[in-house]
N, C-alpha and C positions, 0 to 999 in steps of 0.2 A: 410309653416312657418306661426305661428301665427304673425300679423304684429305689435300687440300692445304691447306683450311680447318682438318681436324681439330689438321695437324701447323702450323699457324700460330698456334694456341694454343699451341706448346709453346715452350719456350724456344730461340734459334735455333738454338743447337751442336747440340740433341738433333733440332734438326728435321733439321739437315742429315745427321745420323749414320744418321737413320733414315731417308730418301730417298736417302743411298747404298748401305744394305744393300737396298734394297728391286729398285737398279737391278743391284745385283752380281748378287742369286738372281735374277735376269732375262734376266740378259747371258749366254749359253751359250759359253765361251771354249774347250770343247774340242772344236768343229767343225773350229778349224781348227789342231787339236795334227799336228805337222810330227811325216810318219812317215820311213822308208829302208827300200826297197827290199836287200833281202836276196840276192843272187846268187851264186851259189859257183864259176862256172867260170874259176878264178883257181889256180893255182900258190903254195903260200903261206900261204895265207890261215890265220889264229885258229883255236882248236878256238872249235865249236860254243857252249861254255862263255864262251871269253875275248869272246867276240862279243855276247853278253849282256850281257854286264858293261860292254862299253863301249857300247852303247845306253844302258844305268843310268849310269853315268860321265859321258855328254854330254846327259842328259834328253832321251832322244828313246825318246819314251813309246808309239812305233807302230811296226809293221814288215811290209814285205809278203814272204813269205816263197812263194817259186813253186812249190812241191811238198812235201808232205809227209817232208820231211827226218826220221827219227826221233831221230838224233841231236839237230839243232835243237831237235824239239818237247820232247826229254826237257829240253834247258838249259832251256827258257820257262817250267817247270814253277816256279807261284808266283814269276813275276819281274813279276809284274803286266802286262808288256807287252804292249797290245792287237795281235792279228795276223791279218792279211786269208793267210788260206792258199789257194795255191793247188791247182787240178785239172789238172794239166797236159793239154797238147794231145791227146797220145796215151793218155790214157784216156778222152777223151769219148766214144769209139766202146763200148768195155766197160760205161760207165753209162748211157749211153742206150741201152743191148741191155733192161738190167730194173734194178728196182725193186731184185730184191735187191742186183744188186753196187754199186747207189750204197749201200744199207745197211750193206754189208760197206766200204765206201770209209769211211765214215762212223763206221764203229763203231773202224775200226783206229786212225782218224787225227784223231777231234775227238773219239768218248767215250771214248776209253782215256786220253786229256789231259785230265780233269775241272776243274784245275787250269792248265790254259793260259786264257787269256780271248783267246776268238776274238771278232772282231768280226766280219770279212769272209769267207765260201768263194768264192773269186773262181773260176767254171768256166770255164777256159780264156782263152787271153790272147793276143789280137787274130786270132783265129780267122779263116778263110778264110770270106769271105763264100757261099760254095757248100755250106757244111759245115752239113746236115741233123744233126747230131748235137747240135749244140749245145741246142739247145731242150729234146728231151726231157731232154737229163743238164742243165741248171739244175732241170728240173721236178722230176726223180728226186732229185737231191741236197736240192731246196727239204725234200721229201715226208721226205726220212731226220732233216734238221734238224729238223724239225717234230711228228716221229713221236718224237723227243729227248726231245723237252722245249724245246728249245733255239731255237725258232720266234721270240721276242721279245729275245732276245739277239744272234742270228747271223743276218745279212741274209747271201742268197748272190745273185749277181750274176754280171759277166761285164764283160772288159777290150776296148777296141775303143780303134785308135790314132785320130786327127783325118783320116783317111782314108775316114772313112763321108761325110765333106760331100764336097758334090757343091758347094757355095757357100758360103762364108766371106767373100767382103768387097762391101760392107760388113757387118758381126757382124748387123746385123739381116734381113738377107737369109739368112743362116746356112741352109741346107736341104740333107737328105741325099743322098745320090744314089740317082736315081730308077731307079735299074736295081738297086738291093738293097732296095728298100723292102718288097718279097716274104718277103725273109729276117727284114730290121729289124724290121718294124714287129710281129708276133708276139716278139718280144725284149722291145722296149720295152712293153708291151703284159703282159707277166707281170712287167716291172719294177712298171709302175705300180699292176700287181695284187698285189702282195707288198709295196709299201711299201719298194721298195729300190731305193738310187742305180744311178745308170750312173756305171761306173767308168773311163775315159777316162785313155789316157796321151797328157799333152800338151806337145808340145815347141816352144815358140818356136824354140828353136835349128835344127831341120829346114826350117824355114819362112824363114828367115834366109837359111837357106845354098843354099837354090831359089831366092830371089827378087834378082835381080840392081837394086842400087841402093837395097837397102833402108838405111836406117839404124842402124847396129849399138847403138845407144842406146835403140832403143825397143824393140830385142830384151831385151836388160839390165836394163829399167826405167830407165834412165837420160836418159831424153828429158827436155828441157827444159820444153816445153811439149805442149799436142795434137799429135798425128801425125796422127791419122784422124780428120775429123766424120761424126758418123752421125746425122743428126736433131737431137735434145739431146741426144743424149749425145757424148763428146767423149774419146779415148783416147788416155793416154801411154806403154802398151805393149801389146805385143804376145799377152802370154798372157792380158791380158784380152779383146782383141778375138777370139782363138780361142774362150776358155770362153763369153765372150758369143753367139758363132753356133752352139757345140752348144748353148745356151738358147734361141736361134731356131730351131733348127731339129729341137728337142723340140716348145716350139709349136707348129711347122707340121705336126708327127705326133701331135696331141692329148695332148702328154704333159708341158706346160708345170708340171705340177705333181711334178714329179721331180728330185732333188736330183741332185746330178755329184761323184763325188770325184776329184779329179786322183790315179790311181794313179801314175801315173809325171811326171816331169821333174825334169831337169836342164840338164848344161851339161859337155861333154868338155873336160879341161885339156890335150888332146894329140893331135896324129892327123889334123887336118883344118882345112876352112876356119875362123879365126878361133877356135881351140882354143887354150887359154892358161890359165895357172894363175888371172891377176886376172881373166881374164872368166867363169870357171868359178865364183871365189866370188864376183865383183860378182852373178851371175843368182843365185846360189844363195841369198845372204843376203840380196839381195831379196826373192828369192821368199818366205822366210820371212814377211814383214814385209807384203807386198801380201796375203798369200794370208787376212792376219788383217778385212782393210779390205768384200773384195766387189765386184764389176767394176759399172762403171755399169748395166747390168740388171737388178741383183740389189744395189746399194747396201746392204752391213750384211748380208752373207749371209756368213757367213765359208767357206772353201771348204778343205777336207780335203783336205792335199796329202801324196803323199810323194816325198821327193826319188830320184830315181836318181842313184847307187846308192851303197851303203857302202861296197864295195872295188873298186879297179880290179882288171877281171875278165881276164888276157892269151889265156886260151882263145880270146877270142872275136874274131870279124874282120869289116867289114873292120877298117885299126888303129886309126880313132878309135871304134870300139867297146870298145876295150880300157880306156879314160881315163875313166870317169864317176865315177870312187872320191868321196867325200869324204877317206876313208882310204886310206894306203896297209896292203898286207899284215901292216907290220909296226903295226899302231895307231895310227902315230900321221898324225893331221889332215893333208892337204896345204897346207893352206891355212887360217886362221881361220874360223871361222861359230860365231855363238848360234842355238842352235835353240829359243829360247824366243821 
């Protein structure tokens, strides 16, 4: 049955009620449900519990959480909040040794949480491109997920910062660098074989502050008009032209058909070049708000972001590494943002 014919017989309100239910269960909006990075090397910081609660508190319905914290995973227990867990660096070597100890990885820290709703096991996070380990422990952790039950639920993957391109401008030029394409391309290659994103932390802000005479507005999203032409497509910041060149330069490794989640970015309110509390939430509540739209490559792709980070962390150095919080220690927001 024609459906628009059908619904032109119908009286108009009902036509239209039902052409927009039709477009809602169509429209997938939680692609680009805005997650936060979870990091603890802060002085301070919430119990495990209070941290929880203020994800529930601010509707931020995602969280990357970098090691199997067991405190953590006990608060997540039934808070519905979807979480990319990570495999820290220093056990890729012990799961890529066997089969069993990613099982044993596997059984301590995602099935004994039946009740946590993982999305993500992100195995290691921007790993050294020399590092023979990585491959087999994604394979062995895939093989534990899967051996689960858990195979259709939980995609496991692997984080790499915007440091794989070897060319990023223009965004269509986008291509890795051909002195790791050894390592990569067996990577991306069991990505595109398992059905699972490349997880990419990407930061305009780093890109900003290397590139002398950029524009600080088209870092921000704040550009008035085009910054960059690239063919027909036409760019008014920055984090689309990055995401746009790891999407050229997945095509030029055969892997055009593999989805990207921005595991990380943000924006420092402290510490370094052009670090400030209003540039911190101008990028951030941006970001929100772009990340829902799709870069000109991918028009209408909405793109799965999370922000770095939920607290500022002071452990860490140098000192504009200390400043990504949304929150300070004590809970409460630095600065405004809707995370919807």
């Amino acid at each position: 049955m024609d459906l628009f014919a059908s619904l032109s017989k119908r009286p108009p309100m009902l036509a239209i009620l039902l052409l927009l239910g039709l477009l809602t269960a169509n429209l997938d909006t939680t692609d680009a449900q805005i997650g936060a990075c979870y990091g603890m090397l802060g002085d301070g910081l919430p119990s495990r519990q209070e941290v929880v609660a203020l994800y529930n508190q601010y509707g931020i319905r995602r969280m990357r959480l970098y090691d199997p914290d067991q405190a953590a995973l006990q608060a997540l227990r039934g808070s519905n909040i979807e979480v990319m867990l990570g495999v820290p660096n220093d056990k890729l070597q012990n799961i890529a040794a066997s089969q069993a100890n990613a099982d044993t990885w596997v059984r301590d820290n995602v099935r004994n949480y039946a009740n946590v709703k993982f999305r993500y096991i992100c195995v290691g996070n921007e790993v050294s491109t020399n590092n023979r380990d990585l491959l087999p422990a994604l394979q062995n952790i895939f093989n534990s997920i899967s051996s689960a039950g858990l195979g259709n639920q939980i995609k496991v993957s692997t984080a790499f910062d915007t440091g794989i391109l070897g060319v990023a401008y223009p965004p269509s030029k986008g291509e890795f660098k051909s002195d790791i394409r050894s390592f990569l391309d067996p990577i991306i290659r069991f990505l595109v074989d398992k059905r699972a994103p490349l997880l990419v932390n990407l930061y305009p802000y780093f890109s900003y502050v290397s590139t002398p005479g950029m524009d600080l507005r088209y870092a921000l999203f704040t550009s008035p008009g085009v910054m960059v032409s690239d063919g027909s497509n036409g760019y008014q910041n920055l984090f689309y032209a990055i995401l746009d060149a790891v999407y050229s330069a997945l095509e030029k490794a055969n892997a055009g058909s593999l989805d990207v989640v921005v595991s990380e970015s943000g924006w420092p309110t402290a510490g370094g070049t052009a670090t400030s509390v209003d540039n911190a939430r101008t990028y951030n509540s941006n970001l929100v708000q772009y990340v829902k739209r799709g870069t000109p490559k991918r028009p209408g792709k909405q793109i799965e972001t999370y922000i770095f980070a939920m607290f500022d962390e002071n452990k860490k150095t140098p000192e504009y590494e200390k400043h990504w919080g949304l929150f300070s220690p004590n809970k409460q927001p630095k600065y405004p943002i809707n995370f919807a």
